[in-house]
C-alpha positions in Angstrom: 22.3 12.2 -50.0 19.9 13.2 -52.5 18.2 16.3 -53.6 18.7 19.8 -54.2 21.5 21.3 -51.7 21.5 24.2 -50.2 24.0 26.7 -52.6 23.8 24.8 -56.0 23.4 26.8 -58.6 20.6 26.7 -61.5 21.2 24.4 -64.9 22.1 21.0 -65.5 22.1 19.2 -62.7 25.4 16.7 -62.3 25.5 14.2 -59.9 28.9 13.1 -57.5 29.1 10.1 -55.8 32.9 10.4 -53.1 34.9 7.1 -52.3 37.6 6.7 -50.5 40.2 4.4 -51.0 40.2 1.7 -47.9 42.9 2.3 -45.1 43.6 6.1 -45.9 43.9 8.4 -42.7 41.3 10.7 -43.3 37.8 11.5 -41.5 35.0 10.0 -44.7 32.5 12.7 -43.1 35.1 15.8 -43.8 36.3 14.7 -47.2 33.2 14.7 -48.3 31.8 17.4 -46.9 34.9 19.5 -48.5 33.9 18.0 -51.8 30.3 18.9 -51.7 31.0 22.4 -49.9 33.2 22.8 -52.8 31.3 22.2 -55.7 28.8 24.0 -54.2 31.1 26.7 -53.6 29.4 30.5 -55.2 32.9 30.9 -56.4 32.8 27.2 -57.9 32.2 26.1 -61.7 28.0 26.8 -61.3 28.9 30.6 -61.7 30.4 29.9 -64.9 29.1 26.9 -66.2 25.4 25.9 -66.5 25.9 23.3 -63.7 24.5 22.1 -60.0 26.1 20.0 -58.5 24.3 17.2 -56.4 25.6 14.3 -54.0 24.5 11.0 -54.6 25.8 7.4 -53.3 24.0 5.7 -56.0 26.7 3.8 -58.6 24.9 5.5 -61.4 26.3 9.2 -60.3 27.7 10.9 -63.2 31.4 11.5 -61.8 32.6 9.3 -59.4 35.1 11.1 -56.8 38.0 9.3 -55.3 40.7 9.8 -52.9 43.1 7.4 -53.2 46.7 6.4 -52.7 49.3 7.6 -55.1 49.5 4.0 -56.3 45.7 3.8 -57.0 46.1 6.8 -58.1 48.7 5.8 -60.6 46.6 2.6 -61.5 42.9 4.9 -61.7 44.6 7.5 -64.3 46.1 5.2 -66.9 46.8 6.1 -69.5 47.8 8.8 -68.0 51.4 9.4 -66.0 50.8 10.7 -62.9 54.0 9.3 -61.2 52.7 8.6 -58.0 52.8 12.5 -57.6 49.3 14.2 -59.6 45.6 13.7 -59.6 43.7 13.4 -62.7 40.5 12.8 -64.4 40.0 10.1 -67.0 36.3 9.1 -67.7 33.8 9.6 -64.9 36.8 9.2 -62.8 37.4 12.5 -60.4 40.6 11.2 -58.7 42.5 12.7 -55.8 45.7 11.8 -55.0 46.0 11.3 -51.4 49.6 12.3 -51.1 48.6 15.7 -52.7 45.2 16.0 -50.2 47.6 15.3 -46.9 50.3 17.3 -47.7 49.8 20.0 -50.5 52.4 21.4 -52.5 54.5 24.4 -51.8 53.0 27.1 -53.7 49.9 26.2 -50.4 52.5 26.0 -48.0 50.1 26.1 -44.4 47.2 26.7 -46.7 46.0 22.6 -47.3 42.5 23.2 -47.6 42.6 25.5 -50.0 45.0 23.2 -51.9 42.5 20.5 -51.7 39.6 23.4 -52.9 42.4 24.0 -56.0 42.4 20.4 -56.7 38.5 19.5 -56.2 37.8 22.4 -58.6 40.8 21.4 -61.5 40.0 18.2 -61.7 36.4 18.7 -62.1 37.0 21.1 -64.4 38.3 18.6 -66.7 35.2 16.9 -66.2 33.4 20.0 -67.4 35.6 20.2 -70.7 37.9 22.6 -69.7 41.6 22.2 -70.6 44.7 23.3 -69.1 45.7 27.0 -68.7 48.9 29.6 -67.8 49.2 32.5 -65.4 49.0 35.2 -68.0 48.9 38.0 -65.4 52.1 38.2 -63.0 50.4 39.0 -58.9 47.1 38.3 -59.5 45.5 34.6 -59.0 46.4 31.8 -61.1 43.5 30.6 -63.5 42.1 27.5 -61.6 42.8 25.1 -64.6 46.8 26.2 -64.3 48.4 22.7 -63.1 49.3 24.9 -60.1 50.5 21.3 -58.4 53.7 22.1 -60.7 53.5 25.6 -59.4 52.0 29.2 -59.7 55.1 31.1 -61.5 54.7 34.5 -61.0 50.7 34.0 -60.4 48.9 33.9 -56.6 47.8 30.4 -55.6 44.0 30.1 -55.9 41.4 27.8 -55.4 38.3 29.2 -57.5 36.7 28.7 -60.8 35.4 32.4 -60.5 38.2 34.2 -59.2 39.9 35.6 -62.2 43.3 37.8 -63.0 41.5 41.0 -63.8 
């Protein structure tokens, strides 16, 4: 899928290519269309970053987005320990633990697609430069580049680069 989509945002344009690790249960069609509704989210990095974000399937796409078993996962994020358990981002590599994309973690208890918007967005964010962060304000929503897989502490569960603990 090439060209401008519908709800990207001005500035440098960043091109996605989504694979899926063979033999997972999911629907191809909705993962990526989660991704790319997503990252093309008005609440998404674009509104804070000078970014669009564009699908492509060519091999020369600047991130490469995978959803993978936790043992790919594992393998994908070296050097990085992610113990069958987290996603991560290491290179181009955008990867998705399947385990987490199935079944969420409790702080999105009944709320998995808003898990897999949290985890879309974090790990991209990496991929933008943006380190890890800390609920600073108790009740309000949890900066998305908290590792809010390990939990929210006293923070809301949220999804969005743009939503913000004001």
């Amino acid at each position: 899928m090439a060209g401008r989509n519908p709800g990207d945002g001005p500035g440098r344009r960043l091109t996605y290519r989504v694979e899926i690790e063979q033999g997972l249960p999911v629907e191809a069609t909705n993962v990526a269309t989660t991704i790319h509704e997503t990252l093309t989210d008005p609440r998404g990095w674009q509104r804070l970053r000078d970014v669009s974000f564009e699908r492509t399937d060519s091999d020369s796409a600047e991130l490469r987005v995978i959803l993978a078993t936790p043992e790919t996962t594992d393998r994908l994020c070296l050097p990085l320990d992610t113990g069958g358990e987290f996603s991560c981002r290491v290179g181009d590599h955008v990867v998705l633990n399947a385990k987490r994309w199935t079944y969420a973690v409790p702080a999105y208890a009944g709320a998995n697609d808003a898990y897999r918007r949290y985890l879309i967005n974090h790990e991209v964010g990496h991929a933008l430069g943006n380190g890890h962060s800390r609920c600073e304000t108790p009740g309000k929503p949890a900066p998305v580049m908290m590792q809010q897989t390990k939990g929210v502490g006293r923070c809301q569960p949220n999804p969005w680069p743009s939503v913000h603990a004001t």
